[in-house]
C-alpha positions in Angstrom: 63.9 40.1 -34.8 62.0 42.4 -32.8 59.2 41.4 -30.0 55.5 41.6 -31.5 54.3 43.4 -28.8 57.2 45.8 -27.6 58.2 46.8 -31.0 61.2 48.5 -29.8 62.4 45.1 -28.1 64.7 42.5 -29.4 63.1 38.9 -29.0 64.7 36.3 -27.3 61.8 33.2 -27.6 58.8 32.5 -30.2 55.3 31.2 -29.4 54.7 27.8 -28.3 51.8 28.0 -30.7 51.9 30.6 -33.2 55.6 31.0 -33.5 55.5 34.9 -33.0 58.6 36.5 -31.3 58.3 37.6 -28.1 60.7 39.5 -25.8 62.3 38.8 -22.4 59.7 40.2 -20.5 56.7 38.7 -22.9 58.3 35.0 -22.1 58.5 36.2 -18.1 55.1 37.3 -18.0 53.6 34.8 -20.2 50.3 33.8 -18.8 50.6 30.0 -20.2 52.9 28.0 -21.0 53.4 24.2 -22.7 53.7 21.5 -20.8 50.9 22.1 -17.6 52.4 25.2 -17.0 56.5 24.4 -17.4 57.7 24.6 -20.8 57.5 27.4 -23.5 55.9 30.7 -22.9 52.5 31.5 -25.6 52.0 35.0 -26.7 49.2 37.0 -25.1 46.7 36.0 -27.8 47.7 32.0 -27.6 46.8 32.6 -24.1 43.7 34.2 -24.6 42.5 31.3 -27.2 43.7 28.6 -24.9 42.2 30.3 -22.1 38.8 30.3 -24.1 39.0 27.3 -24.9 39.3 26.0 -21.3 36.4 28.0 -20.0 34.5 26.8 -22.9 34.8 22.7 -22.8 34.6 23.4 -18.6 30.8 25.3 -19.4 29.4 22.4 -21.8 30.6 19.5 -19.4 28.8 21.5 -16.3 25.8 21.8 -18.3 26.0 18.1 -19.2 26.9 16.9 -15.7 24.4 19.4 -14.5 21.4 17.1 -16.2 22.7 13.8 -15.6 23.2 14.7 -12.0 19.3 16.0 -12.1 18.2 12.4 -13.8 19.9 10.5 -11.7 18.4 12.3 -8.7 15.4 12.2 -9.5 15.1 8.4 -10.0 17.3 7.7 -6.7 14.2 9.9 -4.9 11.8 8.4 -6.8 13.4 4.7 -5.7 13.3 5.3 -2.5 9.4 6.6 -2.4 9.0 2.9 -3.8 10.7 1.2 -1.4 8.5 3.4 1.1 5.3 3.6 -0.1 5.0 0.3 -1.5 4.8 -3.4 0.2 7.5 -4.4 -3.1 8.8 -1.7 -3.6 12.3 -3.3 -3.2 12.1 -4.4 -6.7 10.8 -1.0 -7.7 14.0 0.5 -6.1 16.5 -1.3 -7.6 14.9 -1.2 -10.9 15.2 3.1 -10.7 18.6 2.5 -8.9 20.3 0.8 -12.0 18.7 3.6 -14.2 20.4 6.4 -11.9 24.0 4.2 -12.2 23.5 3.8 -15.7 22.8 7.4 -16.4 25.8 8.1 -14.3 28.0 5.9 -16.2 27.4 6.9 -19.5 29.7 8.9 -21.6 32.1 8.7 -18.2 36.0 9.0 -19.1 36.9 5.4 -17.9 40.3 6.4 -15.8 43.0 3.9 -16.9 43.5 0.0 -15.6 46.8 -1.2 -14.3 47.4 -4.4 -16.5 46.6 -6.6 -13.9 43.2 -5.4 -13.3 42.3 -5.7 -16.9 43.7 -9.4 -17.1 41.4 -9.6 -13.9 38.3 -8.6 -15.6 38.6 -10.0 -19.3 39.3 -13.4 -17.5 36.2 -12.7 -15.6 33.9 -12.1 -18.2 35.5 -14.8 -20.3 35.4 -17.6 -17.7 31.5 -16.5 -16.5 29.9 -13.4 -18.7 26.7 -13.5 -17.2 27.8 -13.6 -13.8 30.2 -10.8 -14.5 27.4 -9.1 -15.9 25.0 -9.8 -12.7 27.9 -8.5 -10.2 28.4 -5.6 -12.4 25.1 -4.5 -12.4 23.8 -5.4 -8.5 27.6 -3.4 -7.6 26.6 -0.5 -9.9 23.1 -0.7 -8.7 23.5 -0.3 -4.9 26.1 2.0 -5.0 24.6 4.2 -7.0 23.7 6.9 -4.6 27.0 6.8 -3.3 28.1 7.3 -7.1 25.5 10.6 -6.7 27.0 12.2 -3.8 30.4 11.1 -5.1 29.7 12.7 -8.6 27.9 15.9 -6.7 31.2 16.3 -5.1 33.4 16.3 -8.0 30.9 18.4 -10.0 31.1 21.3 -7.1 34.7 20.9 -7.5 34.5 21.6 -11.5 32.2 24.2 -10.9 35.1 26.5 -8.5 37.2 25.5 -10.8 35.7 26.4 -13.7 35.1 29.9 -11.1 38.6 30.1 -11.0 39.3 30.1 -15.1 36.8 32.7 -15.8 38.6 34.5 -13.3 41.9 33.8 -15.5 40.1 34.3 -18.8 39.3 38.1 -18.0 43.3 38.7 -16.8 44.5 37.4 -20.0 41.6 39.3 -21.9 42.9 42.5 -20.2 46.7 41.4 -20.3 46.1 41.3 -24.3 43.9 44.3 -24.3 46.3 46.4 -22.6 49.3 45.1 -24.8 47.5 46.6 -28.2 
């Protein structure tokens, strides 16, 4: 079987994806592989579909992170003008607090327990729910600007990453374009 790119080559692997064959130095040079980067090589166009994809889901969670982060900013500012401005405005505060911490919250990949943490909290909501309930929320609601600047952080971070994959995305787009 001869390589789908270098016709004149013998293939020695397929495709992780697509199954095409693909030559010795194809499967070298691949530009992704299975397995974060350690098992089988993907054609040129595999790459340049996976690599699109990447960039993709990276763009629509900045846009969405981009907003929540905005919301959630504006009603941590908006807290602490309360608090300020006002002889109550404690109340105030942690009223616009919890909404920032819940905005923050929502639609968040929950990172998994360790078994004994989530005995820990299902007996804790079992043997008192409300007051579960009440920690949960005062914890959520004064750390919520910390949960800002911690989210800020991570969404910089996302942001060179995602940098970093456009930066990929046009060297397999010219990888491939050069191999046709």
């Amino acid at each position: 079987m001869k390589c789908y790119v270098h016709h004149e080559e013998e293939a020695v692997v397929t495709c992780a994806k697509c199954g095409v064959a693909m030559c010795h130095a194809c499967e070298e040079n691949a530009l992704f592989r299975t397995a974060n980067g350690t098992g089988q090589a993907m054609c040129p166009r595999c790459s340049l579909n996976e690599a699109q994809s990447i960039v993709d889901y990276e763009s629509k969670w900045l846009k969405k992170r981009a907003i929540k982060l905005g919301l959630c900013a504006l009603f941590i500012v908006w807290g602490l003008i309360e608090y300020f401005t006002k002889a109550n405005g404690l109340y105030d505060m942690f009223a616009y607090f919890l909404i920032a911490a819940i905005i923050i919250n929502l639609g968040g990949n929950k990172k998994p327990q360790s078994i004994g943490s989530q005995v820990y909290n299902a007996t804790a909501m079992v043997k008192s729910p409300v007051a579960y309930f009440i920690g949960w929320v005062i914890g959520y609601t004064i750390f919520a600007p910390i949960g800002l600047v911690m989210n800020i952080i991570g969404y910089i971070r996302t942001r060179t990453q995602y940098k970093k994959d456009l930066e990929i995305l046009s060297q397999v787009q010219e990888a491939v374009t050069e191999m046709h």
